[in-house]
Backbone bond lengths (Angstrom), bond angles and torsions (degrees), N, CA, C in turn:
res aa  C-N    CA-C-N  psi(-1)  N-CA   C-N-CA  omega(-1)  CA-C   N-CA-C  phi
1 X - - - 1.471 - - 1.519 109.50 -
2 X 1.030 109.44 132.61 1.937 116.76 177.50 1.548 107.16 -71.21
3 X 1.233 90.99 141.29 1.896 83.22 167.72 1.475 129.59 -43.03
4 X 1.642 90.21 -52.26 1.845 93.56 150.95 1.210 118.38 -11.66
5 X 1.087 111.30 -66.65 1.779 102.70 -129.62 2.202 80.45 -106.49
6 X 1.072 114.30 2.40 1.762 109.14 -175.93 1.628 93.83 -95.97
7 X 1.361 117.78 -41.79 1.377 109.04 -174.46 1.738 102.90 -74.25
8 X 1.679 121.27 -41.72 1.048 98.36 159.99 1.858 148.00 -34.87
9 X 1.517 89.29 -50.03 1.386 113.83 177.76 1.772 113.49 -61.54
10 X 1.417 105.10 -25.85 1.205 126.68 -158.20 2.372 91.60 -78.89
11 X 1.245 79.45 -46.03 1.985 85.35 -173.02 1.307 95.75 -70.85
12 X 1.559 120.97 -50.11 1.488 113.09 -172.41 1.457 121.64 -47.23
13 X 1.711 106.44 -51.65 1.269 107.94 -173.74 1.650 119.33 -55.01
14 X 1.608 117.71 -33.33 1.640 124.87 -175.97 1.392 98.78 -66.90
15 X 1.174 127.05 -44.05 1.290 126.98 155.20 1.533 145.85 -20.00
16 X 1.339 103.31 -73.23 1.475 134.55 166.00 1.881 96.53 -62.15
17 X 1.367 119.94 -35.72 1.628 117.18 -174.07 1.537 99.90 -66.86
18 X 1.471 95.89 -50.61 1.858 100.55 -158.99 1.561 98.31 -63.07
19 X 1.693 115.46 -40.87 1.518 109.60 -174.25 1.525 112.65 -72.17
20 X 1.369 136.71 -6.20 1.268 137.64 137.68 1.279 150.94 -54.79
21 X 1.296 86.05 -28.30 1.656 104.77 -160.50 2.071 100.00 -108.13
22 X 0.950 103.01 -17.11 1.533 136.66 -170.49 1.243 118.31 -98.34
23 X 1.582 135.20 -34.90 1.635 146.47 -112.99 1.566 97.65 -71.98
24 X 1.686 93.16 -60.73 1.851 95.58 176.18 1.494 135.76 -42.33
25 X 1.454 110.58 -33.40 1.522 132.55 172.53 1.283 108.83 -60.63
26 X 1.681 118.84 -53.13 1.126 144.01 -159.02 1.840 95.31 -70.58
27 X 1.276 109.18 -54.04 1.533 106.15 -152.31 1.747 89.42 -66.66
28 X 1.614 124.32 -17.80 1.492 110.11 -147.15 1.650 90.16 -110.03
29 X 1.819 109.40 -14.79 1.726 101.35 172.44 1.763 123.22 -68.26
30 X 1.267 107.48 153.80 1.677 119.33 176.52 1.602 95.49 -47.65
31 X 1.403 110.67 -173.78 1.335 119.34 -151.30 1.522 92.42 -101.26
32 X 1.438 115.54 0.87 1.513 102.28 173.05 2.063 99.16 145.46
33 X 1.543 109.68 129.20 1.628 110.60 -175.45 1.598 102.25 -73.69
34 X 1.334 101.40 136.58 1.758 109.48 179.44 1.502 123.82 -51.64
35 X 1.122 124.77 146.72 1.191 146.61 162.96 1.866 133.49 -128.27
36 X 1.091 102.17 114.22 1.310 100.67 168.72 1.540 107.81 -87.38
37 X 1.972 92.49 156.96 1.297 115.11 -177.27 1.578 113.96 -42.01
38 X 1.374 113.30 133.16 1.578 124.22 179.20 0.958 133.10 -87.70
39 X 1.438 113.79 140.63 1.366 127.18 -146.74 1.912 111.63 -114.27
40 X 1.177 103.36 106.71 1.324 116.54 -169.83 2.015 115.95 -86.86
41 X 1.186 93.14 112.60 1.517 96.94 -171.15 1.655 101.75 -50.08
42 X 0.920 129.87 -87.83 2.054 134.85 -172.29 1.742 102.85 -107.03
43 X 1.081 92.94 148.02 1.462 110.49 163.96 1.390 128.89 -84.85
44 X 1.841 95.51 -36.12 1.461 94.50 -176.59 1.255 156.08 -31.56
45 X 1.737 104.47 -37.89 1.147 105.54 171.74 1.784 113.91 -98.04
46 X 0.851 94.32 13.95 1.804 117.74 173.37 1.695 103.65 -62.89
47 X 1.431 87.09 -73.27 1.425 111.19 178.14 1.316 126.18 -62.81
48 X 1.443 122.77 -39.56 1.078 118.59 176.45 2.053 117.91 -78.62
49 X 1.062 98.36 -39.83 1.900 105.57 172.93 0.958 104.73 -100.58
50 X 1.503 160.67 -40.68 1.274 131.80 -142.70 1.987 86.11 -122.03
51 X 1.285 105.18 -28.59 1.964 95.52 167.39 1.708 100.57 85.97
52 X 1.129 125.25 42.62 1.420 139.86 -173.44 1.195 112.98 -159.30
53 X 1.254 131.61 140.09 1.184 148.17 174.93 1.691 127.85 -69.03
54 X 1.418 106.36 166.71 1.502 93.31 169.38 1.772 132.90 -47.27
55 X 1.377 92.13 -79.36 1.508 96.05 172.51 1.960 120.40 -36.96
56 X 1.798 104.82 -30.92 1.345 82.76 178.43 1.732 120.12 -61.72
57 X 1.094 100.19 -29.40 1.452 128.70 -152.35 1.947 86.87 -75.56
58 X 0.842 118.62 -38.47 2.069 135.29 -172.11 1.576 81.48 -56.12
59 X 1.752 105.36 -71.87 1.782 113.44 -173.94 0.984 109.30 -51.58
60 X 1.457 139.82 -38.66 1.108 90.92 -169.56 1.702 117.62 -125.17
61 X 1.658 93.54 30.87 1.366 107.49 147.39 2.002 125.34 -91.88
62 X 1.246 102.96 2.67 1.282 121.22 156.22 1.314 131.00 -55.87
63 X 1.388 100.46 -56.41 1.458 132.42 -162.75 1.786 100.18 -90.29
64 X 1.403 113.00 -23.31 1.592 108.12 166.61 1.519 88.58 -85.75
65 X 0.803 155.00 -104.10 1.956 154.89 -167.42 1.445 95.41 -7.13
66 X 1.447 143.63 -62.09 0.700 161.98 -139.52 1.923 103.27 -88.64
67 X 0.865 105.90 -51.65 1.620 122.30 -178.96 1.667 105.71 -75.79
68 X 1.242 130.08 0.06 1.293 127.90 -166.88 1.623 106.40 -105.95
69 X 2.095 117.78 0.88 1.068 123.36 179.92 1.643 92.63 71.35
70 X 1.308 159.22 -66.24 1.368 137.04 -120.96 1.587 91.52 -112.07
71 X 1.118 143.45 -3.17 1.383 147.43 170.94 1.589 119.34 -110.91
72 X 1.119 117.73 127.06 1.787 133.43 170.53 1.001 112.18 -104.78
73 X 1.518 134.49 139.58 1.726 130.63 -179.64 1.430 91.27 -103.94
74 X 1.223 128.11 147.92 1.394 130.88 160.61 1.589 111.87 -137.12
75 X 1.068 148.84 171.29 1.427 166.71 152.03 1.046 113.77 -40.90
76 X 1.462 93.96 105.83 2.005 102.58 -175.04 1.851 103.99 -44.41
77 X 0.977 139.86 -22.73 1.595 142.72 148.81 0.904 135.41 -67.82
78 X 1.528 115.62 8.17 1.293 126.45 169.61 1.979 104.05 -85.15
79 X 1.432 96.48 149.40 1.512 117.20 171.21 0.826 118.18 -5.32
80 X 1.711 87.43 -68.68 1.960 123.82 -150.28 1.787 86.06 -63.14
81 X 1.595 112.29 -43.90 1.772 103.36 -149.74 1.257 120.83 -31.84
82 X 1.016 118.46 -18.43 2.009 124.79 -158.63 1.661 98.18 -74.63
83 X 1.710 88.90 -43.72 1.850 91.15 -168.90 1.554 110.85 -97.84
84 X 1.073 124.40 19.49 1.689 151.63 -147.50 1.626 91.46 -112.37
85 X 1.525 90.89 139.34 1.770 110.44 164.50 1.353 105.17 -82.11
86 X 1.735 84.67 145.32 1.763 87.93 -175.22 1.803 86.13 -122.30
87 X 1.002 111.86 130.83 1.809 134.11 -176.67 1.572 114.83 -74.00
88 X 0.809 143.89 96.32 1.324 133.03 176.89 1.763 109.94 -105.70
89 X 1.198 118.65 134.68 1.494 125.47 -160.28 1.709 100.33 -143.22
90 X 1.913 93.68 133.55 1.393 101.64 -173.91 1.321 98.19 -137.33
91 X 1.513 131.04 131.35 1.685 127.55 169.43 1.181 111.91 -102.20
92 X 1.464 106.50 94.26 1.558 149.22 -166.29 2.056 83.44 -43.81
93 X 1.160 100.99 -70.62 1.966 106.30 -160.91 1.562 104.24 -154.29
94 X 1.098 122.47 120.93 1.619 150.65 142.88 1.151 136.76 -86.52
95 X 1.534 118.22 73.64 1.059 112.17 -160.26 1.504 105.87 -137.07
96 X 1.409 146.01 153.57 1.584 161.45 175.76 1.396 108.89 -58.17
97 X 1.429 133.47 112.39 1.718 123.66 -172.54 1.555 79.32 -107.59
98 X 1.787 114.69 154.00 1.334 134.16 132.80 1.536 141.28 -34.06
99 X 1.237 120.60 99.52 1.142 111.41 178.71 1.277 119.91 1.70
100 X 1.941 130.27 127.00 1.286 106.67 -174.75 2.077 84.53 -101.64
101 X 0.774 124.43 31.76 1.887 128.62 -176.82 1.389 102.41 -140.17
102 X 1.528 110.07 153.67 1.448 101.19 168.03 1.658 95.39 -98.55
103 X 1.960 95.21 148.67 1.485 98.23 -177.42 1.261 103.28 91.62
104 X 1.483 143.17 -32.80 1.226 146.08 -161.70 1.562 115.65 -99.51
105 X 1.517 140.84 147.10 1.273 155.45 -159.01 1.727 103.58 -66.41
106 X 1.248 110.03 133.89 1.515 104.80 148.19 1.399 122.05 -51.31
107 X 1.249 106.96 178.92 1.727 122.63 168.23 1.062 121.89 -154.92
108 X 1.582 94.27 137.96 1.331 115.67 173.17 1.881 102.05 -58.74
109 X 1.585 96.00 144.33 1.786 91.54 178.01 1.711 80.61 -140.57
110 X 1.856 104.48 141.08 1.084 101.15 146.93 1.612 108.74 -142.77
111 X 1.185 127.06 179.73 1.562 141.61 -170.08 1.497 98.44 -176.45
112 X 2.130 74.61 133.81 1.512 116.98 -158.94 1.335 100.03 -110.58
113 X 1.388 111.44 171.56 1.486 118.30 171.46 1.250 107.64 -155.62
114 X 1.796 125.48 116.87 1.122 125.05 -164.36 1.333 114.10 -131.67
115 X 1.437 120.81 133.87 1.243 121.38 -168.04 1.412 111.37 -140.44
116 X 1.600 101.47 137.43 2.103 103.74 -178.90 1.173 97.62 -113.01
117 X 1.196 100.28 -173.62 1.619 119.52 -176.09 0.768 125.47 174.10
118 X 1.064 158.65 -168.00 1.597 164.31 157.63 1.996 118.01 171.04
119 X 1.384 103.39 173.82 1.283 104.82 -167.20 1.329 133.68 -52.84
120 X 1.609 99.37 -30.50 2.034 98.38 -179.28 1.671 95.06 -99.19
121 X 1.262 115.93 73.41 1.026 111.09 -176.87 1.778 156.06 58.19
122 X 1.342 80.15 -33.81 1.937 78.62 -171.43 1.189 108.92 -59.12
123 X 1.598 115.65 169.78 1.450 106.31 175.40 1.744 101.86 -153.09
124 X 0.851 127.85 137.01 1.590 127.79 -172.18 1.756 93.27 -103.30
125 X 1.336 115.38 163.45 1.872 121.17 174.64 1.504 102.99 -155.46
126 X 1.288 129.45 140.77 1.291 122.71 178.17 1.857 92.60 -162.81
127 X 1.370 110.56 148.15 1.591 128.63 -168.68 1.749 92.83 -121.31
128 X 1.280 123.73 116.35 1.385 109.09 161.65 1.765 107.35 -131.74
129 X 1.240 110.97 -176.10 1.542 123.95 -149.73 1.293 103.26 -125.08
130 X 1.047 150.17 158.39 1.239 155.75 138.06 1.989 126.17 -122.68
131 X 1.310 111.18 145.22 1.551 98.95 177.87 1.670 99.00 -154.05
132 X 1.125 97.27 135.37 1.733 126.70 -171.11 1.399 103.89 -111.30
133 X 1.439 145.94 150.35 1.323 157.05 133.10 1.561 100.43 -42.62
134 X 1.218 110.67 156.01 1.591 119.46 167.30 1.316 125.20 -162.53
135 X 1.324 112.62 99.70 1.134 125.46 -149.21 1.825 100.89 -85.89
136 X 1.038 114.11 142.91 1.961 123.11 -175.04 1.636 108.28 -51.69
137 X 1.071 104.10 147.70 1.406 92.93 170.15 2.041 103.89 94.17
138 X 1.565 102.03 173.11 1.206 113.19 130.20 1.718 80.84 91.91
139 X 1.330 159.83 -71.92 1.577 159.76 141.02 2.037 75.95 132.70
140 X 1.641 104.01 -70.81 1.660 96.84 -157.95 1.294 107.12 -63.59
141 X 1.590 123.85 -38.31 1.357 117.68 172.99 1.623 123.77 -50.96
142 X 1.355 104.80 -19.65 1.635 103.19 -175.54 0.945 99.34 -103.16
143 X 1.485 157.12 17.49 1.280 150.06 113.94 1.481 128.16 -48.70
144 X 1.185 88.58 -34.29 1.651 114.83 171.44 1.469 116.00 -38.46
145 X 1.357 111.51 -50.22 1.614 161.36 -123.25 1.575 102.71 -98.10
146 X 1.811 75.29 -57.98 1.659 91.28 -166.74 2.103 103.86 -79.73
147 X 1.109 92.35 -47.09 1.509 91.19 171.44 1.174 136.98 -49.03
148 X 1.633 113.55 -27.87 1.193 139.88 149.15 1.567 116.95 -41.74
149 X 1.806 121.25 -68.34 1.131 114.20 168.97 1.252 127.27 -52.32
150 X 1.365 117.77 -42.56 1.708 125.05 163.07 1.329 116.34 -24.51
151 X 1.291 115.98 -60.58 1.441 134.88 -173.67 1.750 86.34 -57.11
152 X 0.836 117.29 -43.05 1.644 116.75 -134.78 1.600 102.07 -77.96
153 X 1.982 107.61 -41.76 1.175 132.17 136.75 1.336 123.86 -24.73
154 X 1.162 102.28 -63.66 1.898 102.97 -162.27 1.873 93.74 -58.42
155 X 1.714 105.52 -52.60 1.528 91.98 -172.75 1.495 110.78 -66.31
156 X 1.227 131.13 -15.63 1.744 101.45 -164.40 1.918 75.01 -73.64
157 X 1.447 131.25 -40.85 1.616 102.16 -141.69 1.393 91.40 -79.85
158 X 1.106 128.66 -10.23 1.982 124.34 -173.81 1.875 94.90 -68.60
159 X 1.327 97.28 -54.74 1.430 108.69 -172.70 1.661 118.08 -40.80
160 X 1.304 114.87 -57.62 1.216 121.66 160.91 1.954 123.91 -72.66
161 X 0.976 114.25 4.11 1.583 115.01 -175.86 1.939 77.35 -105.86
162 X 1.415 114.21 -47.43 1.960 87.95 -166.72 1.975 106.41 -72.24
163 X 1.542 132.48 -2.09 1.352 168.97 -178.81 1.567 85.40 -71.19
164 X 1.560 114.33 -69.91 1.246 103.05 -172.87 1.377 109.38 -71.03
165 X 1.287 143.98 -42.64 1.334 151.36 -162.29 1.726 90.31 -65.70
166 X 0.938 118.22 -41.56 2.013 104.79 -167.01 1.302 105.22 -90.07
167 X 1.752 124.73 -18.10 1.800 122.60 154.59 1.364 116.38 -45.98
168 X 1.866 113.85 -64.98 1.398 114.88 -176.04 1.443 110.67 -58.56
169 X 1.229 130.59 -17.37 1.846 110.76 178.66 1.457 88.86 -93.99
170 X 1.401 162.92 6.53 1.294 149.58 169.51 2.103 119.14 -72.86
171 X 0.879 112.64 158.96 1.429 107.11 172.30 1.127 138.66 -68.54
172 X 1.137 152.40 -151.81 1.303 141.66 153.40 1.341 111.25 -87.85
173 X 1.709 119.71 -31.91 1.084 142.53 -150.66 2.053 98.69 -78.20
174 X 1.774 107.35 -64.02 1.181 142.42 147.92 1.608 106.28 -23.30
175 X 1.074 121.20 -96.81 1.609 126.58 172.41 1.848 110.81 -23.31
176 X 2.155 114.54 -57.69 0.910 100.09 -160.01 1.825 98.94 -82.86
177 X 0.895 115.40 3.55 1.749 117.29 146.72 1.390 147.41 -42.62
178 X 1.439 80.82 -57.21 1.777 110.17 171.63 1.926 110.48 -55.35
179 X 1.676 97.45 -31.43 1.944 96.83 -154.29 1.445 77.63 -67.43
180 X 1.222 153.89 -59.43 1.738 138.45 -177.35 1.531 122.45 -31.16
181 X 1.565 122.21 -13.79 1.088 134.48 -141.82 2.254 107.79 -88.30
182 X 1.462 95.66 112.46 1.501 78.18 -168.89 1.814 118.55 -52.02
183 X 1.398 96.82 -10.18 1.916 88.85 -174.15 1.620 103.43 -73.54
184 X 0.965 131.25 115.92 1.581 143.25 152.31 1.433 103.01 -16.78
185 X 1.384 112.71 -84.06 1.587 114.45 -173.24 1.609 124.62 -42.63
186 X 1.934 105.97 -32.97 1.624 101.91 -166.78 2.055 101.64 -81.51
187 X 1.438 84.79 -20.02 1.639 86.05 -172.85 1.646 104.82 -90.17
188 X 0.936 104.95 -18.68 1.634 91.20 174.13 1.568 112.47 -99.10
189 X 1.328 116.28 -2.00 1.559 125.08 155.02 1.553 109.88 -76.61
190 X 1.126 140.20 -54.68 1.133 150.86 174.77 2.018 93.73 -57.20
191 X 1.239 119.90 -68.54 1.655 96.17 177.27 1.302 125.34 -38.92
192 X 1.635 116.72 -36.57 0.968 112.49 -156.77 1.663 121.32 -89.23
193 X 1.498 102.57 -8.65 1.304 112.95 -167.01 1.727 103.31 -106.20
194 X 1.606 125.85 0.88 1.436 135.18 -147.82 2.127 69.88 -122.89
195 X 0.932 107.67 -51.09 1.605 96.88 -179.13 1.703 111.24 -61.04
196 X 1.603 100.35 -64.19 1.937 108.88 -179.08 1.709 91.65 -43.80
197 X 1.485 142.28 -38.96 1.597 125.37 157.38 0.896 141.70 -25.78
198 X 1.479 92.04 -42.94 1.997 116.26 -160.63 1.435 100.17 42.52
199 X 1.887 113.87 75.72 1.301 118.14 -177.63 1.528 105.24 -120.59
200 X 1.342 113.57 110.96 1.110 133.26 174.98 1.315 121.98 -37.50
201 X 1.564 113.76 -51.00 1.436 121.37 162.98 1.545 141.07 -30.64
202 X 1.752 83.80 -30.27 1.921 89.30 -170.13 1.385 84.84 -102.28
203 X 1.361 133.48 35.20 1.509 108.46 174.17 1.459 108.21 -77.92
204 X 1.357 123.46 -59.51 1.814 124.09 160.22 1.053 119.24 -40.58
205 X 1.468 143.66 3.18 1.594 135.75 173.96 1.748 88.54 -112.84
206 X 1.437 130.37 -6.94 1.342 100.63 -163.26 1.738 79.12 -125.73
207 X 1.319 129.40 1.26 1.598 111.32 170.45 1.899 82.25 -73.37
208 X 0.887 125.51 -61.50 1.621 145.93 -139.93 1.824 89.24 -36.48
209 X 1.735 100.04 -55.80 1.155 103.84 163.25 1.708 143.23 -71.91
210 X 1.228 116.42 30.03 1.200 135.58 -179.28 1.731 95.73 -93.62
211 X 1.089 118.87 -31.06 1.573 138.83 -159.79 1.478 106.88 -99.45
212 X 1.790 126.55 10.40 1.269 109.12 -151.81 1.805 74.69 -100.54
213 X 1.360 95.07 -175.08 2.031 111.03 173.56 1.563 99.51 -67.91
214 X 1.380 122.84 -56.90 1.132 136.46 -133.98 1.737 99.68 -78.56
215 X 1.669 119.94 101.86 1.867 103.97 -154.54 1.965 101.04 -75.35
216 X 1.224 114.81 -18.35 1.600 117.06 156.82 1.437 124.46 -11.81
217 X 1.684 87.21 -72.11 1.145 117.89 -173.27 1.495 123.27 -62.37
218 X 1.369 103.04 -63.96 1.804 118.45 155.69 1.600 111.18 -31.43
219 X 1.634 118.46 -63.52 1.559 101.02 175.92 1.579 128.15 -61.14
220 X 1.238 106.78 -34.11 1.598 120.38 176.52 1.859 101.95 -64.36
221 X 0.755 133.95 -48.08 1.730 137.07 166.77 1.511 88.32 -45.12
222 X 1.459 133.15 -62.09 1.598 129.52 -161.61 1.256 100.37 -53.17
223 X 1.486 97.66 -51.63 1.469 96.80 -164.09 1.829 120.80 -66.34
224 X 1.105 102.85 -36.00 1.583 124.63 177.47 1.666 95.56 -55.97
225 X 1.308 137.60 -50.73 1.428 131.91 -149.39 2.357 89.13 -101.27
226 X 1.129 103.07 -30.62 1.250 72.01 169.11 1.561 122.53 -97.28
227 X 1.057 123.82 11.96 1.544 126.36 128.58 1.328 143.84 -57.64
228 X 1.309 110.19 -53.16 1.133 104.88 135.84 1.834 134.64 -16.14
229 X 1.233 86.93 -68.83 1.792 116.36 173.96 1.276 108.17 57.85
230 X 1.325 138.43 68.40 1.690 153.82 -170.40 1.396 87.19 -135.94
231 X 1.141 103.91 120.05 1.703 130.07 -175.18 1.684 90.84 -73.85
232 X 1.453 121.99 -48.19 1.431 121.65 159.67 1.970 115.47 -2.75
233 X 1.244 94.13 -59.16 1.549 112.88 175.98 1.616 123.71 -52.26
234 X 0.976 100.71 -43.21 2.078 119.05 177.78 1.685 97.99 -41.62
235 X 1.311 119.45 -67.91 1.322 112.27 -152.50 2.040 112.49 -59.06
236 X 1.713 88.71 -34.16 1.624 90.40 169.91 1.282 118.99 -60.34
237 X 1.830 119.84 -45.98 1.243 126.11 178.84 1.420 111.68 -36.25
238 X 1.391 116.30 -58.26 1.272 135.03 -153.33 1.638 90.35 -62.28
239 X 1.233 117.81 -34.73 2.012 129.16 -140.10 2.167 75.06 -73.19
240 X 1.120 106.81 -62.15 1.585 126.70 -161.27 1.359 94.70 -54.66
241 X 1.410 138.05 -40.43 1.336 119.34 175.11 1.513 147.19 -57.29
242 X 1.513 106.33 -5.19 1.570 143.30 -178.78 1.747 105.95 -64.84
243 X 1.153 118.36 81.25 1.691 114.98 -177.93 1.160 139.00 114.98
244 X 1.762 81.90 2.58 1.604 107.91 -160.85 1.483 114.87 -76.23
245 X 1.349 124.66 161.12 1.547 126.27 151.57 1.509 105.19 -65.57
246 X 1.525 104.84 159.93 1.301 123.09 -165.61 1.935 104.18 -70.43
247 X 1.335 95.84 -56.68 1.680 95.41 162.50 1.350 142.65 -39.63
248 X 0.995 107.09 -40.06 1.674 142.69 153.24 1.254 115.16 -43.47
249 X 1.487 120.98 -42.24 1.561 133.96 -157.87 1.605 99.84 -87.35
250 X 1.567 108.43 -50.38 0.922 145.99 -174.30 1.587 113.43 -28.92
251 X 1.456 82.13 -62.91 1.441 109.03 -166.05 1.738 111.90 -72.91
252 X 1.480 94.97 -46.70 1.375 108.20 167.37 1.948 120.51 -55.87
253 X 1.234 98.99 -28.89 1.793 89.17 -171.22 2.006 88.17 -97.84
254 X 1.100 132.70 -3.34 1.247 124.20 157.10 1.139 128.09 -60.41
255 X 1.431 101.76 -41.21 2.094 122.85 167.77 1.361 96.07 -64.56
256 X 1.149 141.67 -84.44 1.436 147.32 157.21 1.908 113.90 11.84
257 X 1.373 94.50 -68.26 1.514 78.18 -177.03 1.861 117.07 -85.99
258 X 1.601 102.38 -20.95 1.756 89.04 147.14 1.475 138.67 -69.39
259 X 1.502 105.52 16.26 1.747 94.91 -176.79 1.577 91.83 -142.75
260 X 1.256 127.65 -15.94 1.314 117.77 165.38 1.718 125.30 77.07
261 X 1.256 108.96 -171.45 1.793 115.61 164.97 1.090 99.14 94.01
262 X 1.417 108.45 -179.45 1.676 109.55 -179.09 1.359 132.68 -49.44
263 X 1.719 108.97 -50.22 1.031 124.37 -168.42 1.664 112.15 -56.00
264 X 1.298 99.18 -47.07 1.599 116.72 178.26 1.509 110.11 -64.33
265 X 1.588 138.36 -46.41 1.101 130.58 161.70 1.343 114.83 -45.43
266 X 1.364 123.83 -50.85 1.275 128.29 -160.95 1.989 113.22 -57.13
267 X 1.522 92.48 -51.61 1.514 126.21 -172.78 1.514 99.99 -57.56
268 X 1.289 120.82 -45.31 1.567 135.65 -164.63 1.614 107.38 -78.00
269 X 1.286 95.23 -50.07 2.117 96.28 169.28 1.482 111.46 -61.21
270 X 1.500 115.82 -41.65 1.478 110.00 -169.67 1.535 99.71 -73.67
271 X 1.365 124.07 -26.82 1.458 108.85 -164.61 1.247 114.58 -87.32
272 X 1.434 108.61 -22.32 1.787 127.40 -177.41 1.578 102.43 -77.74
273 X 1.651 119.05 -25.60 1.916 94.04 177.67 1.535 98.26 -116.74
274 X 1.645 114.57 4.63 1.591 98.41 -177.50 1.544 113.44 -145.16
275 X 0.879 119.39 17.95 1.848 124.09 155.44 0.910 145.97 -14.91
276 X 1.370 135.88 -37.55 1.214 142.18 -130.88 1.553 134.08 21.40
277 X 1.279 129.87 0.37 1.267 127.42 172.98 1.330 94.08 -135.86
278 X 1.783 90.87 135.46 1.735 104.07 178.43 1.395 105.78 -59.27
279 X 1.469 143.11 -23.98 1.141 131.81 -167.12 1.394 109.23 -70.83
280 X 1.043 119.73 -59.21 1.443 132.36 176.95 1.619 117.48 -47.17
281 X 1.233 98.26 -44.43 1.351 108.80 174.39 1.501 116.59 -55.18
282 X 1.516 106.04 -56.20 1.409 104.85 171.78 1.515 125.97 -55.57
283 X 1.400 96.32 -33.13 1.507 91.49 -167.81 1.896 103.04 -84.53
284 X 0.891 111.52 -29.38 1.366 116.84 -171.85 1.976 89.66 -72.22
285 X 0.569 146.20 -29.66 1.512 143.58 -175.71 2.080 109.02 -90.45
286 X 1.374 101.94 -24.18 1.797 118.34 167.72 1.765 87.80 -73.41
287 X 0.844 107.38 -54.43 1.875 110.34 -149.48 1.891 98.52 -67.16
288 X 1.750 112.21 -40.95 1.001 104.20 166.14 1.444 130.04 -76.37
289 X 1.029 112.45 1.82 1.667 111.88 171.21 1.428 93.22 -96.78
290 X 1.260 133.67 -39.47 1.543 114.46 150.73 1.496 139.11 3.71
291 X 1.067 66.90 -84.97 1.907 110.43 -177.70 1.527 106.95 -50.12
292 X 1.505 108.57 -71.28 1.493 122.13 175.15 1.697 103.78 -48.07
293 X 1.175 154.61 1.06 1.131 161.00 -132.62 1.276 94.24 -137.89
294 X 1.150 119.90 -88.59 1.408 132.72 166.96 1.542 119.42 -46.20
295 X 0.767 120.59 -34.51 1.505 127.72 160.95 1.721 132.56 -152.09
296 X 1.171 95.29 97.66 1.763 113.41 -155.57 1.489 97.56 -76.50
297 X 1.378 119.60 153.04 1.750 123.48 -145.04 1.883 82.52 -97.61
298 X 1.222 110.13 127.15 1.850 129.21 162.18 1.471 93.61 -34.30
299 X 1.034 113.75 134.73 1.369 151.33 129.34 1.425 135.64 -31.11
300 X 1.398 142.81 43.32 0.886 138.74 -123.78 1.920 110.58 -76.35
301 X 0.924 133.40 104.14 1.549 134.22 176.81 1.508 118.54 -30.72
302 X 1.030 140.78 134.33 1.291 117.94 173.21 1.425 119.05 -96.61
């Protein structure tokens, strides 16, 4: 299988998951949330590798939005436009990789950068990849190539932008379900949208994950609960630091002095004069001058 056709396979399948995993939602949603025509940051490298212009590049980042079922393009003069996503599209890098085989083809590589938005704020973001074979020779065929990965691009980032669209209509309940979920993408969509909440609820499903193998995962839980930002959270933080690598610790008393409260003061003095590793030490003594910053210790009256 060509890279092509795996990163292809790769958008289809999140696809085919969400329309499974989803179906009932799906059969009873509108025919797809609006979009106006897309707006492509530079052409340049449009023009120069792939030999197409802006606007082509708009179409047929349309037609990936468009192909994902949960998006409709309509006429920036249409009605809807006011309450309508507006697309903004950037081609991050286009560039020729080395055979990754000996004996075997270069590739075309490209990476996208896709961004929604609209007026009451929300905003969806997704980065996707594409990779084409590219055979020597031939100048129009290797444009060919590259346009190919584009495509290939546009769907992984469409794929994950309609990923985000079926998180935000889910529950809190639903979402804090998902963080168990072996797919990478649905559970780190589901983290990410239970934090943009600041939902108290998933704080015990996302310490749980402080504890998993995967250390990704463990920082993304950090990161999720100090968004959140419920001082509630500190005393677990603190629980996870017991055995830890120093990096690990690190990271944790950084969350610490963004979320504060007792537990976190308490944790931050003991680690700043008694640690055992200068790293920790230092940083746990940075994090408490933090802290004191953001909230400077009462004054007591006499």
């Amino acid at each position: 299988m060509t890279p092509s056709a795996r990163t292809l396979g790769r958008a289809g399948a999140v696809l085919l998951a969400l329309a499974a995993s989803w179906g009932c939602r799906d059969r009873a949603a509108p025919a797809g949330e609006p979009f106006v025509p897309v707006e492509v940051a530079s052409d340049r490298l449009a023009t120069t590798w792939l030999g197409i212009d802006a606007p082509a590049v708009a179409s047929r980042a349309a037609a990936a939005l468009r192909g994902t079922g949960r998006l409709a393009p309509i006429a920036p003069d249409a009605k809807e436009a006011e309450a309508a996503w507006t697309p903004r599209l950037e081609i991050a890098f286009v560039r020729a990789l080395p055979p990754s085989t000996e004996g075997g083809l270069p590739a075309a590589d490209v990476g996208v950068r896709l961004g929604l938005a609209r007026a009451s704020g929300d905003r969806l973001r997704a980065e996707g990849r594409g990779q084409a074979d590219l055979p020597p020779g031939d100048p129009v065929g290797r444009q060919d190539r590259f346009r190919r990965a584009l495509d290939a691009a546009l769907a992984d980032a469409s794929s994950q932008i309609a990923a985000q669209l079926q998180a935000v209509g889910l529950s809190d309940e639903e979402l804090i379900d998902q963080l168990s979920s072996d797919d990478p993408m649905r559970r780190d969509l589901a983290m990410r949208t239970l934090a943009d909440r600041q939902s108290a609820a998933a704080i015990p499903a996302l310490v749980a994950r402080l504890r998993a193998d995967d250390r990704d995962l463990q920082l993304r839980a950090v990161g999720a609960l100090v968004e959140i930002g419920d001082p509630a959270a500190s005393a677990a933080l603190v629980e996870t630091t017991t055995q830890r690598d120093p990096a690990f610790v690190i990271q944790v008393i950084y969350a610490l002095a963004e979320l504060g409260g007792p537990d976190a003061e308490a944790y931050l003095f003991t680690a700043s004069t008694g640690h055992p590793d200068p790293a920790v030490r230092a940083a746990a003594a940075e994090a408490r001058r933090a802290l004191e910053r953001k909230h400077p210790p009462q004054v007591r009256q006499e």
